[in-house]
C-alpha positions in Angstrom: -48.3 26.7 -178.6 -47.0 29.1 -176.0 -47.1 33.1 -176.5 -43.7 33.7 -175.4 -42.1 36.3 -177.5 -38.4 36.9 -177.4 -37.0 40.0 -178.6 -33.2 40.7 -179.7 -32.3 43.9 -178.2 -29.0 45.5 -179.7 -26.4 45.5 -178.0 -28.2 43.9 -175.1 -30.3 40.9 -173.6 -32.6 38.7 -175.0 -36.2 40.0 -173.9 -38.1 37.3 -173.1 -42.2 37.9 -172.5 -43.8 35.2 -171.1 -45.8 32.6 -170.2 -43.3 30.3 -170.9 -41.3 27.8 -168.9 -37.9 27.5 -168.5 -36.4 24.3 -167.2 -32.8 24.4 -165.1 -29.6 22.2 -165.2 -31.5 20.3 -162.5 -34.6 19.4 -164.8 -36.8 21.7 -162.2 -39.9 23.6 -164.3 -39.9 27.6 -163.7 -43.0 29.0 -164.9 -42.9 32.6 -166.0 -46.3 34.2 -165.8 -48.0 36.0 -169.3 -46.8 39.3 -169.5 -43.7 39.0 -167.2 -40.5 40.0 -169.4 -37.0 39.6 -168.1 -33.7 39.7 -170.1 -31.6 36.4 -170.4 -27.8 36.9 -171.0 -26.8 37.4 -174.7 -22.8 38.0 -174.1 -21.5 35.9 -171.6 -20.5 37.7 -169.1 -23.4 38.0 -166.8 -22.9 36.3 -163.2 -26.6 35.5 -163.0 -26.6 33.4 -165.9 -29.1 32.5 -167.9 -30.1 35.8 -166.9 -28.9 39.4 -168.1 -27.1 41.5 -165.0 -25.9 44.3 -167.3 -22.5 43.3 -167.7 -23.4 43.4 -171.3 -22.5 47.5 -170.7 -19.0 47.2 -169.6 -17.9 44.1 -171.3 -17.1 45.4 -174.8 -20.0 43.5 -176.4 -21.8 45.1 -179.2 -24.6 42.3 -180.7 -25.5 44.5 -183.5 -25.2 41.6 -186.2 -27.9 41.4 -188.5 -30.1 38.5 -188.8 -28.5 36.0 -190.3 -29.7 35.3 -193.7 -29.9 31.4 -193.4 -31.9 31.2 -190.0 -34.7 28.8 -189.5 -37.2 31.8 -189.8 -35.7 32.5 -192.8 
């Protein structure tokens, strides 16, 4: 099982900490080294998609929901 932890910041990214591998539209493996952390996009509007470029700071979008109460973790 991998050590990757993601972390749901509010009103921002999802922090990702790896190692962990993240595979593209192409099927290509990326892997992200233990200990590296980068945000990936949480509202859409980020041009570097998957990953966050801050437009999540200009864009109107707030992401303070709570977690949800029927979630697989729940």
């Amino acid at each position: 099982m991998s050590d990757a932890t993601i972390t749901v910041r509010p009103g921002g990214p999802y922090l990702l900490t790896g190692p962990v591998t993240i595979l593209d539209p192409a099927g290509e493996s990326h892997e992200i080294p233990a200990g590296k952390t980068f945000g990936l996009c949480r509202c859409g509007g980020s041009a570097r998609k998957p990953f966050c470029d801050g437009t999540h700071k200009t864009n109107g979008f707030s992401g303070t929901d709570a977690w949800p109460a029927d979630s697989p973790a729940s």
